[in-house]
C-alpha positions in Angstrom: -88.7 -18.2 -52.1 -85.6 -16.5 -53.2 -82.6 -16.3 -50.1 -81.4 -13.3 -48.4 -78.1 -12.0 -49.4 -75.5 -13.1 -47.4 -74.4 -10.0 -46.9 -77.3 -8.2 -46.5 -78.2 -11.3 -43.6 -75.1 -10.3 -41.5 -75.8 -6.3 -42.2 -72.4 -6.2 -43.8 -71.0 -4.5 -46.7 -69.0 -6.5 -49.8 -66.1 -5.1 -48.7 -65.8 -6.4 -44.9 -62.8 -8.2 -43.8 -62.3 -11.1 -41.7 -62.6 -9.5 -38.0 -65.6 -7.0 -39.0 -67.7 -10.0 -40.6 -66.8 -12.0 -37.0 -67.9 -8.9 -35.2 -70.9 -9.1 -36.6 -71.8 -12.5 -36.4 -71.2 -12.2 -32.9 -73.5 -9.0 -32.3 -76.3 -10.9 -34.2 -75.9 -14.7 -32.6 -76.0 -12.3 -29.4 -79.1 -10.7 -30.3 -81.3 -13.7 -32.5 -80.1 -17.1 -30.3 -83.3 -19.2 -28.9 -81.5 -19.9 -25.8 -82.1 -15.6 -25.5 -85.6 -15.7 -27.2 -87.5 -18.9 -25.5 -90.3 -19.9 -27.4 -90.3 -17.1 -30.6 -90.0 -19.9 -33.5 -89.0 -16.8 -35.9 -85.5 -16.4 -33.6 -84.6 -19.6 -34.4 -85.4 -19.4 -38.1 -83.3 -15.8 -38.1 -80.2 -17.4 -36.5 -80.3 -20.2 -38.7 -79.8 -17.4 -41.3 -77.0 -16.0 -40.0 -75.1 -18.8 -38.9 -75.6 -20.5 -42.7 -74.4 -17.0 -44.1 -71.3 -16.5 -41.4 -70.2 -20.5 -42.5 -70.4 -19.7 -46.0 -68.7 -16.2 -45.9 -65.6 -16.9 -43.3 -64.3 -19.6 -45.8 -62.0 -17.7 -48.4 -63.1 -20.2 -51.0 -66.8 -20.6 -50.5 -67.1 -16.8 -50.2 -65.1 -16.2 -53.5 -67.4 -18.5 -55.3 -70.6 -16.8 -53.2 -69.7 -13.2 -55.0 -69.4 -14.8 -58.5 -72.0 -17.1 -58.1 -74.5 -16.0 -55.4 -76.7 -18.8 -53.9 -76.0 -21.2 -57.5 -72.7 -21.8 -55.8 -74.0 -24.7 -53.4 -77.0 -26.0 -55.0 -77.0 -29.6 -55.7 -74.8 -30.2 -52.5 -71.6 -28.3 -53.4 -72.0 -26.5 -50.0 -71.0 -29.4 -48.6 -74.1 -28.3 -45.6 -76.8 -29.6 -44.7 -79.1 -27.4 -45.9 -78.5 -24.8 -43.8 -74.9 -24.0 -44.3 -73.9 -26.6 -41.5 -71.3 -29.4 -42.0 -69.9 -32.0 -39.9 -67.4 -29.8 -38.4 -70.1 -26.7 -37.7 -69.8 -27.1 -33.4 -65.9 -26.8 -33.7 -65.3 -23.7 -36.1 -68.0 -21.7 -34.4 -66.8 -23.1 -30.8 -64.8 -19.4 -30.0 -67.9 -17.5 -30.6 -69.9 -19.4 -28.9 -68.0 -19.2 -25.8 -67.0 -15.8 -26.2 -71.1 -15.2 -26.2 -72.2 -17.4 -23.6 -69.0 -17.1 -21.0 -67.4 -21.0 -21.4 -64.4 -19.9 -22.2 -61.7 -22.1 -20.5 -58.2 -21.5 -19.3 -57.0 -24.3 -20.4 -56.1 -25.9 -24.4 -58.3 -29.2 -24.8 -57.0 -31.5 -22.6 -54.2 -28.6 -21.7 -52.9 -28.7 -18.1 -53.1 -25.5 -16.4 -50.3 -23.0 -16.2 -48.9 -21.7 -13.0 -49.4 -18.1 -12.1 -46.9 -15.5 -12.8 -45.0 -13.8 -10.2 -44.0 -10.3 -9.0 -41.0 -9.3 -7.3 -40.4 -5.5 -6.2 -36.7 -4.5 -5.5 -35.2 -1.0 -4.8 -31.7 -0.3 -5.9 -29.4 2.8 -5.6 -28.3 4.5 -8.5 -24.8 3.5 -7.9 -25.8 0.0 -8.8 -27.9 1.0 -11.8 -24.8 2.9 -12.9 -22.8 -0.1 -12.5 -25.4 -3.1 -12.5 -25.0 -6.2 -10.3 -25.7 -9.3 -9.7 -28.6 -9.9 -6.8 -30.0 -12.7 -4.9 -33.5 -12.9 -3.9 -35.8 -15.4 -1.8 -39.2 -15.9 -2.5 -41.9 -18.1 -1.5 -43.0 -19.7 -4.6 -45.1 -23.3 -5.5 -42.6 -25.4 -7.3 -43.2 -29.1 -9.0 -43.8 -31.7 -5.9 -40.4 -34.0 -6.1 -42.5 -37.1 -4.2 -45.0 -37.5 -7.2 -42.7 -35.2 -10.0 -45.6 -33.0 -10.7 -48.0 -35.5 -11.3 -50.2 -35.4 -8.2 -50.2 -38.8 -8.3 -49.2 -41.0 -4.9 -46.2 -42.7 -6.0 -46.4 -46.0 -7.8 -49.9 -44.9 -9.0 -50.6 -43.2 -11.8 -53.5 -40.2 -13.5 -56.4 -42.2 -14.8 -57.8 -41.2 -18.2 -61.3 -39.0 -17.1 -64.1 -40.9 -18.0 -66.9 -38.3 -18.8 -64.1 -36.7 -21.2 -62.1 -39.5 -22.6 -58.9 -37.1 -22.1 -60.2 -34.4 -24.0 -60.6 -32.1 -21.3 -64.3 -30.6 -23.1 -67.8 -32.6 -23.2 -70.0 -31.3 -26.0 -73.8 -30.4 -25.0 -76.3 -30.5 -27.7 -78.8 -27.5 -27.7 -81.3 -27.6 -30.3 -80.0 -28.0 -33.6 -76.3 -27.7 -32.7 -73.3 -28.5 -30.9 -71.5 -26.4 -27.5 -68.6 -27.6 -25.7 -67.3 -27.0 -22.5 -64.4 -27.5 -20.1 -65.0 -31.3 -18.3 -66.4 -30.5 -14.8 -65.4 -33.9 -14.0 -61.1 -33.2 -14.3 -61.5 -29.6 -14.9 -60.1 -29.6 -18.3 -56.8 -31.6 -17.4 -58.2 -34.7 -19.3 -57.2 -36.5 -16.2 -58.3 -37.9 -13.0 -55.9 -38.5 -9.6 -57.9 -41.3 -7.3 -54.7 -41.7 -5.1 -53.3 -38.1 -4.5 -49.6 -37.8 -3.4 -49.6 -37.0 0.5 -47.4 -34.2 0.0 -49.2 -32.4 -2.4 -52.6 -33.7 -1.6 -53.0 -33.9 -5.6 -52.3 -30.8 -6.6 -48.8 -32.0 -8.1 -46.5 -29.1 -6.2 -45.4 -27.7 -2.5 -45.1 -24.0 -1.4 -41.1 -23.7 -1.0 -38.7 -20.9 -0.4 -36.4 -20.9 -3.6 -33.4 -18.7 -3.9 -32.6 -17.0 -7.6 -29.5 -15.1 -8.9 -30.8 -12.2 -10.7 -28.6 -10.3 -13.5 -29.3 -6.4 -13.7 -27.9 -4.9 -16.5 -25.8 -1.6 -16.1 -28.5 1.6 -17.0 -31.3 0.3 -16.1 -34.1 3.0 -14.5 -36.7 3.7 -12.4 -39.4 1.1 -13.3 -37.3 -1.1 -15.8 -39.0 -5.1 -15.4 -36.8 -8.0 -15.9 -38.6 -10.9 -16.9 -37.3 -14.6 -15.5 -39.0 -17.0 -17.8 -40.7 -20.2 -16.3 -39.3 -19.1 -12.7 -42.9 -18.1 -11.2 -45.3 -21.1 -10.0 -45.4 -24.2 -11.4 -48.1 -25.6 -12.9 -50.6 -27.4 -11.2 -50.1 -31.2 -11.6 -47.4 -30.9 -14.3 -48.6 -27.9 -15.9 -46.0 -25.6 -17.4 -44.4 -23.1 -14.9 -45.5 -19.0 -14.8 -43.1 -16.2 -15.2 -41.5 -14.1 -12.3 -41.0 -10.7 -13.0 -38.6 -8.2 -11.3 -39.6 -4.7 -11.0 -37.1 -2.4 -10.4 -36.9 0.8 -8.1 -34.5 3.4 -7.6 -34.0 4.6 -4.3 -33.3 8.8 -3.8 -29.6 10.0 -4.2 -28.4 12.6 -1.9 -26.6 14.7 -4.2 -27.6 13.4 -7.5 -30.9 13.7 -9.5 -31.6 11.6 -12.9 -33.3 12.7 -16.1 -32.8 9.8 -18.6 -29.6 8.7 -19.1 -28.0 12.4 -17.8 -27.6 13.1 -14.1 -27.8 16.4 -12.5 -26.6 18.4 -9.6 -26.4 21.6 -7.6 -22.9 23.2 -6.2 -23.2 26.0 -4.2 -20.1 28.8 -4.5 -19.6 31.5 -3.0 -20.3 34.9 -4.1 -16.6 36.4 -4.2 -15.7 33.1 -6.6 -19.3 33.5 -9.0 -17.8 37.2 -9.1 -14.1 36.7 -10.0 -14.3 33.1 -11.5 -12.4 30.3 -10.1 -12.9 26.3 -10.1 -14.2 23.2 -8.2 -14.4 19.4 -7.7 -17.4 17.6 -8.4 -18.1 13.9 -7.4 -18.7 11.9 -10.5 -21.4 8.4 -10.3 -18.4 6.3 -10.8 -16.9 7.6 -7.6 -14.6 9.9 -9.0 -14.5 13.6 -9.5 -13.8 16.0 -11.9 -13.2 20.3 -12.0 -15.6 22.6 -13.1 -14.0 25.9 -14.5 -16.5 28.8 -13.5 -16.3 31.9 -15.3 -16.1 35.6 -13.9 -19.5 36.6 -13.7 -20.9 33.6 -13.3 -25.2 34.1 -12.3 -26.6 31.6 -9.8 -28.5 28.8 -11.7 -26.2 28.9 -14.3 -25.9 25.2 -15.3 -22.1 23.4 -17.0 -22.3 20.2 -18.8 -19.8 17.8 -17.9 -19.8 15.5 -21.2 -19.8 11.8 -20.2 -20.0 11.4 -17.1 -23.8 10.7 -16.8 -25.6 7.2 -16.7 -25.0 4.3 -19.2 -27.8 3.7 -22.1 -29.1 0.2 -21.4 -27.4 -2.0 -24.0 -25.7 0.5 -25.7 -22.1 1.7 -25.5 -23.8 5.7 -25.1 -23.1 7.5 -21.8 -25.0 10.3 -20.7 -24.1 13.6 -19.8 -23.7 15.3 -15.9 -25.1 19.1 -15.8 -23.7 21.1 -12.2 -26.0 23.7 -11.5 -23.7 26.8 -9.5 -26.5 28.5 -6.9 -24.3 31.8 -5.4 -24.6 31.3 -1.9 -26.1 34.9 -0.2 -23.4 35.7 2.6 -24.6 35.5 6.3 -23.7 36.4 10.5 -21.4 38.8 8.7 -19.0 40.6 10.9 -19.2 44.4 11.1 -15.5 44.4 9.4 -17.4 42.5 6.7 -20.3 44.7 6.5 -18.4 47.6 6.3 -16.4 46.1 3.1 -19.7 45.1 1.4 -20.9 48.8 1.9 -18.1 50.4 0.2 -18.3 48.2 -2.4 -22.1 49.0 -2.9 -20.5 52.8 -3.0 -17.8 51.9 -5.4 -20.2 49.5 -7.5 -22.0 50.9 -11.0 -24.2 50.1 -13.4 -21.5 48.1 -15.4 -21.0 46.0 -12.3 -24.5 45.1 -11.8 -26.0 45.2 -15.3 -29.5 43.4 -15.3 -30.1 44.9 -11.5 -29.6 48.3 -12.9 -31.4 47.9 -16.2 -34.4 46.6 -14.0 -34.4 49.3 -11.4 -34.2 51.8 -14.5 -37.5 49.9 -15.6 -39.1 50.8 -12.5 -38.9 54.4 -12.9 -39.6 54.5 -16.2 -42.8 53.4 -15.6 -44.0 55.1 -12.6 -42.3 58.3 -14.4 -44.9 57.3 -17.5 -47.9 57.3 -14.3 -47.2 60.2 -13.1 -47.4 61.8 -16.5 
C-alpha cells in the first residue's frame, strides 16, 4: 500500500513554513494521541502517521529531498528511522511539543537552578525632580544569597549530593507506548541536586529575607509611568540560582501651578481686565525655579495661550527641551464699589461696536434671526 503524502498527513499545503507545519503537528498530536483515545488501535496507527511525516518534514534536508523525491527518499534506510520516521534522538526533538500538549513544561533548563523572582518597586516623584533628575535611595525587603552556606543551601562543610533518580539531569524520561516523555525530576525538582544537611539559616533553600538598601539613578525627563530596570537586584535564586530583576516604576505626583503634556508644560495666569484691555506684562515662574515676562497684547481674549520657547521639560536622553504655554484667563471684576460701578457704566455708554467686536457681531446674529421668524 502506497503512503500518504506527507503533506496531505499533516493537512498542510507545500508552501507552509516552519511555525505553521509545528502548529499543526501540535493541533493533530492533540487530537490523534492514545493517551487521548484509550483503546482505538486506529489512533495509534494515525499518530504514528503524523509524527513520521512532522520528523521527516521539520528537517530542512530530509524535507528538500521528500519534495524531489517523495517517499524513494528513505527507502533502503536513508531515513535514518526506524520505520516509522523515528530515530534515536525522536523523545528529545519532539520533547517541546510534547510538553506544551500535555502541561510538563518546567521552569527550569535541564539541570537549571531556578531563578529568583523579579521585583517591583513603586516611587512618586515631583516634577521638579523629573525636570532635574536625582539620585534616590530605597529599602526593600528582598531574599538575597544566604552568606552561612553562599547560596548553596548546604550546612557548611557539607556539600549538594548528585540526585539519584536524575543523575543531575534535572528530567527522568517515562516511556509511554512506543516513545519517549520527559519530565522535571520530582525527586530535586529539576535542580539536578539533592541537600541531606540543610544550612540552619536558610533551612536549604540557599538565601534569607533581608532589608537591602539601593542607590537608584533617575535620569532628567523622565514621566509619568517611566520603569527603570535594576538588573539581577530582585531575589536571588533559590539555592544558587541566578538573581531576578527589580524594577522601578515611576510616578509623578500633581503640581500646583504646573500641568505636563509630553515634554511641554502648561499653565494658567490670571490678569486683570484693565491689563487684557490695554496690554501690559507679567512674571511667570519657570520649572527650573526661575521666571520669565510674558508681553500681553492690547486686546488680549481670555484663553488666549503664549508660548514660552524652552522652558518646558527635558527629552529623556536627548539634548531637546520642551516648550511652556501660559494660558491668560481675564479675571471678571467683583465687590465693586459704587465709584467703580458707576465708571464701568459710562464706559458701557461710551463703548461701540468697534470696542466689543465679536459681542456685537453675535448680538447682531440674534436679531437677525428672530427678525427672519417673525417674517
Amino acid at each position: 500500500m502506497s503512503k500518504a503524502c506527507y503533506y496531505e498527513t499533516l493537512e498542510v499545503e507545500r508552501s507552509v513554513d516552519e511555525a505553521g507545519l509545528k502548529s499543526a503537528f501540535r493541533k493533530l498530536a492533540m487530537k490523534w494521541h492514545p493517551d487521548k483515545n484509550p483503546g482505538d488501535p486506529s489512533c495509534e496507527h494515525k499518530f504514528k502517521e503524523i509524527s513520521e511525516a512532522y520528523e521527516i518534514l521539520k528537517d530542512g534536508q530530509k524535507r528538500a529531498a521528500y519534495d524531489r523525491y517523495g517517499h524513494a527518499a528513505f527507502e533502503h534506510g536513508n531515513g535514518g528511522g526506524n520505520g516509522h520516521g523515528f530515530g534515536a534522538g525522536f523523545a528529545s526533538s519532539f520533547s517541546d511539543i510534547f510538553e506544551d500538549l500535555f502541561g510538563m513544561a518546567g521552569q527550569r533548563g535541564r539541570g537549571g537552578r531556578e531563578r529568583g523572582a523579579d521585583l517591583r518597586y513603586n516611587m512618586e516623584i515631583t516634577l521638579e525632580e523629573a525636570f532635574t533628575g536625582k539620585t534616590a535611595q530605597i529599602s526593600i525587603p528582598v531574599a538575597v544569597t544566604c552568606e552561612t552556606c553562599s547560596g548553596t543551601g548546604a550546612k557548611a562543610g557539607t556539600k549538594p549530593k548528585v540526585c539519584s533518580m536524575c543523575g543531575g539531569a534535572g528530567r527522568v524520561r517515562q516511556a509511554q507506548g512506543f516513545f519517549t516523555l520527559e519530565r522535571t525530576c520530582p525527586g530535586c525538582q529539576g535542580r539536578g541536586q539533592m541537600i541531606e544537611t540543610p544550612c540552619a539559616s536558610c533551612s536549604g533553600q540557599g538565601r534569607v529575607q533581608k532589608e537591602r538598601t539601593l542607590s537608584v539613578n533617575i535620569p532628567a525627563g523622565v514621566e509619568d509611568g517611566t520603569r527603570i530596570r535594576l538588573a539581577g537586584e530582585g531575589e536571588a535564586g533559590v539555592q544558587g540560582g541566578p538573581a531576578g530583576d527589580l524594577y522601578i516604576f515611576l510616578s509623578l505626583a500633581a503640581h500646583k501651578f504646573f500641568q505636563r503634556d509630553g515634554a511641554d508644560l502648561h499653565c494658567r495666569v490670571p490678569v486683570s481686565m484693565v491689563t487684557a484691555a490695554m496690554g501690559g506684562e507679567f512674571d511667570v515662574p519657570t520649572i527650573d525655579k526661575g521666571k520669565t515676562k510674558v508681553k500681553v497684547p492690547s486686546g488680549t481674549q481670555s484663553g488666549r495661550r503664549f508660548r514660552v520657547a524652552g522652558k518646558g521639560m527635558p527629552v529623556l536622553r536627548s539634548r531637546q527641551t520642551g516648550d511652556m504655554y501660559v494660558q491668560v484667563v481675564v479675571e471678571t471684576p467683583q465687590n465693586l464699589t459704587k465709584k467703580q460701578k458707576e465708571l464701568l457704566a459710562e464706559f458701557e455708554k461710551l463703548s461701540s461696536g468697534d470696542t466689543q467686536p465679536e459681542a456685537a457681531g453675535f448680538f447682531k446674529m440674534v436679531k437677525d434671526f428672530f427678525g427672519t421668524r417673525a417674517n
